[in-house]
Backbone bond lengths (Angstrom), bond angles and torsions (degrees), N, CA, C in turn:
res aa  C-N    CA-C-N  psi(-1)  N-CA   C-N-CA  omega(-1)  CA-C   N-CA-C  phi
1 X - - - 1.456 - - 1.533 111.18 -
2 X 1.415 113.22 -37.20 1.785 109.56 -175.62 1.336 95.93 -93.28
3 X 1.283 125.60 14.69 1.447 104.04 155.27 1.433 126.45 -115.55
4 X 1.418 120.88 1.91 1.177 137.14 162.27 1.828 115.76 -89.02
5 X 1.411 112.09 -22.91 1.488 118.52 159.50 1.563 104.89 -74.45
6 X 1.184 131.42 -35.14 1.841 143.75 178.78 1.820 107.38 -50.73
7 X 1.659 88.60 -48.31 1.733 104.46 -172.07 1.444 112.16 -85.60
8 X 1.354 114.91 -33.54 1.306 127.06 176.60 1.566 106.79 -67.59
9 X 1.076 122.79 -8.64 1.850 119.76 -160.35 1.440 92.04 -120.10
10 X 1.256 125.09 -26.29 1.365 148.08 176.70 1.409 119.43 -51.36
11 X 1.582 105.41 -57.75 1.328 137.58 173.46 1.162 105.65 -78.54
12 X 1.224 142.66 -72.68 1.537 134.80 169.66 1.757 110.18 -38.30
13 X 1.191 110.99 -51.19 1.727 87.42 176.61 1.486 141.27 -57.49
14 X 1.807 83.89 -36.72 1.649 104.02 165.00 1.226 117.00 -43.83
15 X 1.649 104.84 -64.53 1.884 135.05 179.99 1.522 112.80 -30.12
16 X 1.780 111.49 -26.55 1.463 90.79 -152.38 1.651 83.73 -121.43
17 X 1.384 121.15 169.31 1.523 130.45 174.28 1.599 115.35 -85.11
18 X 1.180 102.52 161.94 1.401 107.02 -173.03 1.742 97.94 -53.38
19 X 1.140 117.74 -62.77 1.683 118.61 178.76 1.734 97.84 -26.38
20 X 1.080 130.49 -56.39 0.987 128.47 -133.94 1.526 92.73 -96.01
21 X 1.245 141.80 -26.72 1.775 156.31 169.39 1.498 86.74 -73.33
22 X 0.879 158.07 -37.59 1.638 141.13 172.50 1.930 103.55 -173.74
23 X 1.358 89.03 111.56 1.421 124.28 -174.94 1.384 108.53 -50.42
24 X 1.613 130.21 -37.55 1.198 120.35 -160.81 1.521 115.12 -100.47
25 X 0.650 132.04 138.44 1.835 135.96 -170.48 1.594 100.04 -124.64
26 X 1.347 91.80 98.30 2.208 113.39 178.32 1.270 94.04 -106.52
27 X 1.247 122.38 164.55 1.247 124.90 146.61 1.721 102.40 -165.85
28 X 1.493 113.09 151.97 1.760 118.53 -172.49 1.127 122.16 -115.13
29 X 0.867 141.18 132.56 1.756 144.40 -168.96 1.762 95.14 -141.91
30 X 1.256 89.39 136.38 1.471 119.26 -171.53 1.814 120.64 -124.61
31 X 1.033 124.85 107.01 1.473 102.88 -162.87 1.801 90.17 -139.88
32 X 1.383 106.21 95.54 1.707 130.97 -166.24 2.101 93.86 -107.07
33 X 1.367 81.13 117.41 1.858 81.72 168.28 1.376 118.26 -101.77
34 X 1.183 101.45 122.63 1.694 113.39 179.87 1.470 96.22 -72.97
35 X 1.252 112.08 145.52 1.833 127.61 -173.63 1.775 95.83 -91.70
36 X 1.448 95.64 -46.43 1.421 101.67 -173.09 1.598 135.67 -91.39
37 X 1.204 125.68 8.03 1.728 135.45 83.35 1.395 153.41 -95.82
38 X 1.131 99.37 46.21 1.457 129.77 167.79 2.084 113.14 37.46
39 X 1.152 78.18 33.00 1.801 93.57 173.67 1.482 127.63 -132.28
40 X 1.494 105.78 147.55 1.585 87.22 172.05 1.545 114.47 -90.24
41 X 1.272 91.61 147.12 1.640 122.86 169.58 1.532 102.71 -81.73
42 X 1.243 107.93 90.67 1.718 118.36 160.80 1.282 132.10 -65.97
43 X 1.717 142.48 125.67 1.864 114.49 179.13 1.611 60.86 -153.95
44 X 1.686 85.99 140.07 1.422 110.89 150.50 1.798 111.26 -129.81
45 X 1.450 91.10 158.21 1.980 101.00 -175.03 1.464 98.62 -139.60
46 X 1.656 97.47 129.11 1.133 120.73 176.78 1.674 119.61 -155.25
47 X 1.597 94.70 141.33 1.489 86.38 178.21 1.327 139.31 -46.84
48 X 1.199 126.18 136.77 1.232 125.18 -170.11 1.762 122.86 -55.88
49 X 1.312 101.55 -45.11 1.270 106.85 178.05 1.703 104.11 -71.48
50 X 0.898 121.62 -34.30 1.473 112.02 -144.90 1.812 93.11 -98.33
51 X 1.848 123.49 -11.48 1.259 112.30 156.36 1.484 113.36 -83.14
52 X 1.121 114.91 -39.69 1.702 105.36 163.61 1.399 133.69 -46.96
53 X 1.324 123.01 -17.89 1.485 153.19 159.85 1.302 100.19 -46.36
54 X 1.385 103.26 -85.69 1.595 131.14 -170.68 1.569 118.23 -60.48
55 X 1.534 121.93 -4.37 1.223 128.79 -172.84 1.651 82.60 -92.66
56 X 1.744 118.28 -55.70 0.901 108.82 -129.79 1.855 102.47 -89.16
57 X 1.285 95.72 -5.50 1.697 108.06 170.55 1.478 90.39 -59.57
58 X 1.938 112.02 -76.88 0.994 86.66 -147.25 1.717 143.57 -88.80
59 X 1.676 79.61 19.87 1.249 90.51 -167.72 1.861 113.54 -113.50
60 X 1.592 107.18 -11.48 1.557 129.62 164.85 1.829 87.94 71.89
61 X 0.771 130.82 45.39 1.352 138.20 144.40 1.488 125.80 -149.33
62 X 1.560 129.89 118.79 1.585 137.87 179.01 1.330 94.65 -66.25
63 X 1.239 81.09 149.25 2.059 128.72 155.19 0.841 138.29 -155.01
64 X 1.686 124.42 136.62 1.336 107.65 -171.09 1.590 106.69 -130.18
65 X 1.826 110.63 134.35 1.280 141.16 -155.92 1.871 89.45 -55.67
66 X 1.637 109.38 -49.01 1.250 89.58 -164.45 1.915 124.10 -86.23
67 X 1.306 113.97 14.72 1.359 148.26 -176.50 1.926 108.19 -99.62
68 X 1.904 112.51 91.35 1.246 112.71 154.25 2.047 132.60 -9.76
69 X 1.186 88.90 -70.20 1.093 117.34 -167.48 2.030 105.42 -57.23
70 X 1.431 120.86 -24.07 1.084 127.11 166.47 1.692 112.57 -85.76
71 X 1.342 130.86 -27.38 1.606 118.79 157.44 1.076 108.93 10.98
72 X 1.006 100.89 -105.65 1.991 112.59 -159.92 1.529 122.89 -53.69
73 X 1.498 95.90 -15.69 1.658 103.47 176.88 1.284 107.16 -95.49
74 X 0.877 129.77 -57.52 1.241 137.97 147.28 1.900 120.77 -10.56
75 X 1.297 122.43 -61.31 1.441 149.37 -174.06 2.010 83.55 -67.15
76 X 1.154 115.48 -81.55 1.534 121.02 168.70 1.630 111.27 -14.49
77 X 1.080 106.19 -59.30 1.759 111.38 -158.92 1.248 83.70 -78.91
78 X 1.226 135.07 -84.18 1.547 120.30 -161.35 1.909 107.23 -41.76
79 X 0.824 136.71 -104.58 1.284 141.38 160.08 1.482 94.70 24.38
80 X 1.085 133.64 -68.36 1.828 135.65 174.08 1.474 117.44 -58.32
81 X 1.731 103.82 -50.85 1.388 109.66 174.74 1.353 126.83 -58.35
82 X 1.422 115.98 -35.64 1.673 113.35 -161.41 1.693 96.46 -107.23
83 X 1.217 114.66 15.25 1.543 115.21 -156.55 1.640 71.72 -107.63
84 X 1.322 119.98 -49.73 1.543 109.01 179.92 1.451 137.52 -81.37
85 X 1.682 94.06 -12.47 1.345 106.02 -169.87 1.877 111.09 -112.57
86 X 1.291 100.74 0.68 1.759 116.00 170.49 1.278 124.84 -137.69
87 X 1.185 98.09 137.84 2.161 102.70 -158.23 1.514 99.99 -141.73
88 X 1.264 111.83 119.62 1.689 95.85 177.02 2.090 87.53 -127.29
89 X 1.498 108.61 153.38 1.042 137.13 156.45 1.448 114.98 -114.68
90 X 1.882 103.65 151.83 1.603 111.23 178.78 1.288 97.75 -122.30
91 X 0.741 142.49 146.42 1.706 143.84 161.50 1.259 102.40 54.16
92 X 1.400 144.94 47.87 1.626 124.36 -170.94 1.838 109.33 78.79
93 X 1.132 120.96 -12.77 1.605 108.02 -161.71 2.088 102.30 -121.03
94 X 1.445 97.59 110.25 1.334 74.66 178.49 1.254 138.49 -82.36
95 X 1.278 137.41 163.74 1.776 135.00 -166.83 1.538 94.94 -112.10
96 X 1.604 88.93 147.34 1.297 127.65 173.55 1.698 104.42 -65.60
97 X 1.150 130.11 98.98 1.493 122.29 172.83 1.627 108.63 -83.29
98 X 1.476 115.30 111.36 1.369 113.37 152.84 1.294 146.09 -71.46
99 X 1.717 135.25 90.49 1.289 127.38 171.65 1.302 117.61 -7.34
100 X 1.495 134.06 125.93 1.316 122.41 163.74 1.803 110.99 -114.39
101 X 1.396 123.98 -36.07 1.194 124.85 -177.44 1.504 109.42 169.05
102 X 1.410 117.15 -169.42 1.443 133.63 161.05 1.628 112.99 -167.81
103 X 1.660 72.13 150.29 1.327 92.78 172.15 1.886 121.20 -132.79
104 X 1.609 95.19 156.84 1.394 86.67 -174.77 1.446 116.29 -114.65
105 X 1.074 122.84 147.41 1.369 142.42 -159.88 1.141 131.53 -152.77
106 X 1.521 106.14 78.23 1.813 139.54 -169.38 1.244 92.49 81.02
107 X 1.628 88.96 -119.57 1.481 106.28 -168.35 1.834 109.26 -88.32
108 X 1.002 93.49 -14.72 1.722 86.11 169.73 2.070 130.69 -97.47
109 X 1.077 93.91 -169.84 2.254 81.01 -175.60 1.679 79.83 -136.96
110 X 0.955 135.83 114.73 1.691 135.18 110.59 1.361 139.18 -49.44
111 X 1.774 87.49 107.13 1.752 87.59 173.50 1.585 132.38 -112.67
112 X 1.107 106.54 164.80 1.792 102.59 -164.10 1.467 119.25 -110.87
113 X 0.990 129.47 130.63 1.481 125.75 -179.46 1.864 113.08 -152.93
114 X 1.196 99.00 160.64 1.449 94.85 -167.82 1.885 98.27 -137.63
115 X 1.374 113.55 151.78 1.771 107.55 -172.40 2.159 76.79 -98.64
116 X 1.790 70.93 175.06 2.010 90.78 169.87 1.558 84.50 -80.33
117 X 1.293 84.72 158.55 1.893 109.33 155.69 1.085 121.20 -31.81
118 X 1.498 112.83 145.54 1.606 99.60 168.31 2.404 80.66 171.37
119 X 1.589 92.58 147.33 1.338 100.83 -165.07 1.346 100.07 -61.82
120 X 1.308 104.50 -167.65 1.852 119.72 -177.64 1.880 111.70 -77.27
121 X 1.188 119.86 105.94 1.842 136.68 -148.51 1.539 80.47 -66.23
122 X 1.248 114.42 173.41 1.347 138.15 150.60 1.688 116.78 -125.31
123 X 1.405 98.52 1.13 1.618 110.12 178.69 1.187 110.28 169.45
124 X 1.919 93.28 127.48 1.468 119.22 -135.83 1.651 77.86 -133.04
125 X 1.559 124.17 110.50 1.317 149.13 117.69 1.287 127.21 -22.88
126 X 1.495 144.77 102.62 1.785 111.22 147.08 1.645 84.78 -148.79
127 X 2.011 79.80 175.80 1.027 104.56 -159.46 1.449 114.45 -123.87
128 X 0.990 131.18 70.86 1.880 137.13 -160.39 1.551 85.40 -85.01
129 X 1.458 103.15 143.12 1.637 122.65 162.11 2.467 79.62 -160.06
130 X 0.901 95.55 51.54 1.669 73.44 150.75 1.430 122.04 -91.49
131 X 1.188 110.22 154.86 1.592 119.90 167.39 1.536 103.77 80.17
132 X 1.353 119.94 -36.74 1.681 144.02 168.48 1.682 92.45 0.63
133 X 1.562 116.97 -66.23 0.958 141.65 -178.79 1.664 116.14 -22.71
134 X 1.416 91.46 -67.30 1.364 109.80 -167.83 1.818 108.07 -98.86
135 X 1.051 129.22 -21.37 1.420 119.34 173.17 1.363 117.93 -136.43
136 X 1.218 112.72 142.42 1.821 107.36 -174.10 1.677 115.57 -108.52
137 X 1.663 105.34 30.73 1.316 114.30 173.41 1.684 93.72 -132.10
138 X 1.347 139.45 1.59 1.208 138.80 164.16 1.693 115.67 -33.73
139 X 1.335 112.14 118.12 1.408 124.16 172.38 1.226 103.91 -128.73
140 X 1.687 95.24 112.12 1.723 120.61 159.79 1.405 128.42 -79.54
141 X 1.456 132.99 115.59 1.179 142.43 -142.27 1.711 83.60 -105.95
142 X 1.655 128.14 110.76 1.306 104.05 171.13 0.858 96.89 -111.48
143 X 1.772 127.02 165.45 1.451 140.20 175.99 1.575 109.23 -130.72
144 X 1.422 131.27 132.95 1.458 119.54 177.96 1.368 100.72 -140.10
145 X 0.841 130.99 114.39 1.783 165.15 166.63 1.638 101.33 -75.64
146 X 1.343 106.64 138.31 2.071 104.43 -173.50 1.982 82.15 176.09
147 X 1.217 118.67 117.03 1.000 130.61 -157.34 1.545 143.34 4.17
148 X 1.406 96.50 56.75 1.539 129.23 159.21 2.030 83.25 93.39
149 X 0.839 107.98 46.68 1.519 108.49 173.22 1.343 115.71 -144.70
150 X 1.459 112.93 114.48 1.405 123.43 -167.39 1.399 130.86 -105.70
151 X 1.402 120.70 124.60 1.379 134.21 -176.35 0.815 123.33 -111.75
152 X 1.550 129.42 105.39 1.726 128.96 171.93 1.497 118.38 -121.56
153 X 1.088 105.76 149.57 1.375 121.98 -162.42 1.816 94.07 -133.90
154 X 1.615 114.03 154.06 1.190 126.22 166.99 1.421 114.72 -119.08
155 X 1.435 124.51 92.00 1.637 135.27 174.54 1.366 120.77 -74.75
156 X 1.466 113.28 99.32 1.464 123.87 169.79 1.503 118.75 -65.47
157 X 1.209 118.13 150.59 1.346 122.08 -175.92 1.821 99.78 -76.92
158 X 1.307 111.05 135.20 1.631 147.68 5.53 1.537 114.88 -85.11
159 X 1.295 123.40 -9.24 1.663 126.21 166.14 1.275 124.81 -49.54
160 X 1.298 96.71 127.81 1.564 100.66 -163.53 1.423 108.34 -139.25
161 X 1.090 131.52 -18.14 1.575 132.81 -177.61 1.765 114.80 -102.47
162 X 1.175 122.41 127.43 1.423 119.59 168.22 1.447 101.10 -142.47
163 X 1.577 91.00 143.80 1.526 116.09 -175.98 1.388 123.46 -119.00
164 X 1.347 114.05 115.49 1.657 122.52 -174.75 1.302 135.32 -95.95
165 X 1.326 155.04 106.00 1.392 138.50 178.15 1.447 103.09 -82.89
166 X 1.379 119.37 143.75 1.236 142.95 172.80 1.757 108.85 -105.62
């Protein structure tokens, strides 16, 4: 009997879509400027499954975060993905965001990125559409930090731009 409840729970998890294993699609982006290299410190957090989803829409090939052997493919897709799907401006001028890495952590993936240089903003631009792709109830949690003073906003899908004075 507990192994036909084992197979039965088995099959139903398979059966149903990630939407359907947990309904809500959050994800957080953080973009904190260090004074004392004069860049922002980017991290976004998102579920694990549900960026592996969205890689694999848009890119028509899977990977999986908790699988070695996907690294480098993996490192690739983000690097393409967030290069299109995250945009920050400082004063009118936009920055170069550099890929830095990820990491994973349980059920979620943290990723790292850093802008070029550029002095202390008085008005901070961006442009989040992650996940946009893959779900049309996606809510991006942004946070922007600019001399120890913090601004967050919650962007519903299709909203994607928020604008800050410092």
């Amino acid at each position: 009997m507990q192994k036909f409840i084992a197979v039965l729970l088995l099959f139903l998890v398979s059966f149903f879509s990630a939407k359907e294993i947990h309904p809500y699609h959050v994800g957080a982006v953080e973009f904190k400027y260090n004074s004392s290299s004069k860049t922002f410190e980017i991290s976004g957090k998102f579920f694990l499954d549900d960026l592996e989803n969205a890689l694999k829409d848009k890119y028509g090939k899977a990977v999986h975060f908790n699988e070695p052997k996907y690294k480098a493919q993996i490192n690739a897709f983000l690097i393409q993905y967030f290069a299109e799907y995250l945009k920050l401006k400082a004063d009118n001028k936009f920055l170069k965001i550099n890929y830095l890495g990820y990491e994973e952590d349980s059920e979620a993936v943290n990723v790292y990125l850093e802008s070029e240089k550029t002095d202390p903003p008085k008005k901070v631009e961006t442009a989040v559409s992650l996940l946009y792709n893959l779900f049309d109830d996606q809510i991006n949690i942004i946070h922007i930090i600019v001399g120890g003073k913090r601004q967050s906003r919650k962007l519903n899908y299709p909203d994607r731009y928020l604008y800050q004075n410092f």
